[in-house]
C-alpha angles and dihedrals in degrees: 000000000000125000113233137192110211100189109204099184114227126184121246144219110279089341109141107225088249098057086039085060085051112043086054092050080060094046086057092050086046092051088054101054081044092067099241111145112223128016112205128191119206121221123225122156127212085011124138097198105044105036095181100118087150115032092168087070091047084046089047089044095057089045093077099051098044143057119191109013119110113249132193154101125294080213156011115194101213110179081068090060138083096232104215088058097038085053090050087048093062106038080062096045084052084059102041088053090041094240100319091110117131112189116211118200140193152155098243128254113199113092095207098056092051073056099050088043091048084236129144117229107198083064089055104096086055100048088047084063097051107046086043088062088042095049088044097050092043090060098036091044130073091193111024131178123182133173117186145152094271106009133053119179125174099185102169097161128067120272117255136247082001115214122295091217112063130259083006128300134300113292121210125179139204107243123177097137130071089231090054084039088059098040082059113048084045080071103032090245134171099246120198131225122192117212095332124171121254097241092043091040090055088057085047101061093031091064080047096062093033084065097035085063098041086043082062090255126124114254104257131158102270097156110113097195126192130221142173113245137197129160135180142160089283144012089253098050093044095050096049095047096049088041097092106028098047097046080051092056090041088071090087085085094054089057085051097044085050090051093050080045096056094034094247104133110066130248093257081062086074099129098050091035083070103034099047091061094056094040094055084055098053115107138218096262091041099051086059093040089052091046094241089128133047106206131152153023107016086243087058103045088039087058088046085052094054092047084061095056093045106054096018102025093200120194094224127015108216109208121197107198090169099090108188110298095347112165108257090253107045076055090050101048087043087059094043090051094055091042097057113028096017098047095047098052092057100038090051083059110036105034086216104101112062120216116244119207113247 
């Protein structure tokens, strides 16, 4: 099982947008010499709380300070890209992190940017299709011609520079409903949960196997899971720091919730139209009874941890230590702390995370 950071950017008390950018290029670097093994940016548009419009500059940015670390975006909304230049993107991006790339993708959630965008969402599962075939052919083809409903691309030249990893670097994709899971495991995918519960997520991941194998592939964890993480010295410090910051964060439900209340997510949107709801209920104690959470003493996420493997066996556990507008260096000690006294535990009793020198 790999560690991830999943960065989602938050802006901070009297923190300018320029110092924000940098202070999370450091925390990447910080993560690396952690020992955490992929960083991942998120991308929202016209969006306050989330000012990433263009993770692949952030991603371009924390190349150039890092080495090993996996680097990427969790993920790419594609039906708000043009395909062709979102392929080329990457392919660059491939070169400028020396192959240690990972591509997200995704069809897109939130109902005011397909707005903003002038996009219809209830289209998006379909446009998602369609640019994914694009972007693949476009890195697999030297000549390349497409004509769909909502893309046309005559590439008759090859691409340049091409991608490092070959035939193009790792996908992974956001799945909540059975239809996405399907699509997935058809492909052997990684597919992606957000703050799933631990009994729905194990369907979850159950239907996924059931197709792998029926797809011809071998049955291997292919779930990346996030979770909110804070630790401290004790149970009790770390519950009543994260307290305010991470039910601040956990709004983001409430906006959701208030989307499903007022129709505006599609019908194709299902699966969130009933999760967010529940989600938005949900209160401090029962997050970290459910396991939702993992907040507290490194003996006690590190058992939480193990409770993961051990009903979900993810293949990589996606921990969110920004918690809402959480100061840089609460982030940071929260990070060092799983690092050092978190990743060791479970590592000591599992084999599978391998210790990085710091």
């Amino acid at each position: 099982m790999d560690i991830a950071v999943w960065d989602p950017t938050y802006p901070r008390v009297d923190v300018s947008p320029t110092d924000l950018y940098r202070q999370h290029i450091d925390e990447a670097v910080f993560a690396e010499r952690c020992g955490f093994h992929h960083y991942w940016l998120f991308e929202h548009h016209f969006s306050p709380q989330s000012p990433m419009p263009a993770p692949n500059l952030m991603t371009a940015a924390i190349a150039q300070h890092t080495s090993r670390i996996r680097l990427g975006n969790m993920v790419h909304v594609l039906p708000y890209r043009n395909p062709v230049i979102l392929a080329e993107e990457i392919a660059f991006l491939d070169a400028l992190t020396n192959g240690r790339l990972d591509v997200g993708v995704g069809r897109g959630l939130k109902p005011t940017e397909f707005q903003a965008f002038g996009l219809s969402q209830d289209e998006s599962r379909a446009m998602f299709y369609e640019s994914l075939e694009v972007m693949t052919g476009i890195w697999t083809k030297e000549k390349f011609n497409f004509e769909g409903k909502y893309f046309k691309v005559n590439k008759e030249t090859p691409l340049c520079p091409e991608p490092v990893q070959k035939p193009y670097p790792p996908l992974y994709v956001s799945a909540q409903s059975r239809e996405s899971l399907q699509w997935a495991a058809e492909r052997n995918l990684p597919f992606g949960q957000i703050d799933a519960m631990i009994d729905e997520c194990r369907a979850d991941q159950a239907f996924y196997h059931q197709v792998q194998v029926a797809s011809g592939f071998m049955k291997r964890p292919r779930l990346f899971l996030t979770r909110e993480v804070y630790v401290a010295e004790t149970d009790e410090k770390a519950r009543e720091i994260a307290y305010p910051y991470l039910m601040a964060y956990w709004q983001l439900w409430t906006r959701y919730a208030q989307f499903t209340r007022e129709g505006a997510m599609p019908d194709s949107y299902e699966a969130w139209r009933k999760r967010a709801p529940k989600l938005h209920a949900l209160t401090y104690s029962e997050l970290m009874e459910l396991g939702m959470v993992l907040v507290g003493s490194p003996e006690t996420v590190a058992r939480q941890v193990r409770r993961h493997m051990s009903e979900l066996d993810p293949a990589i556990l996606v921990c969110v230590f920004q918690l809402g507008h959480m100061p840089q260096e609460m982030a940071k000690t929260s990070m060092q702390l799983f690092a050092d006294e978190v990743m060791p535990i479970v590592h000591d009793e599992t084999g599978e995370l391998n210790a990085v020198a710091r």
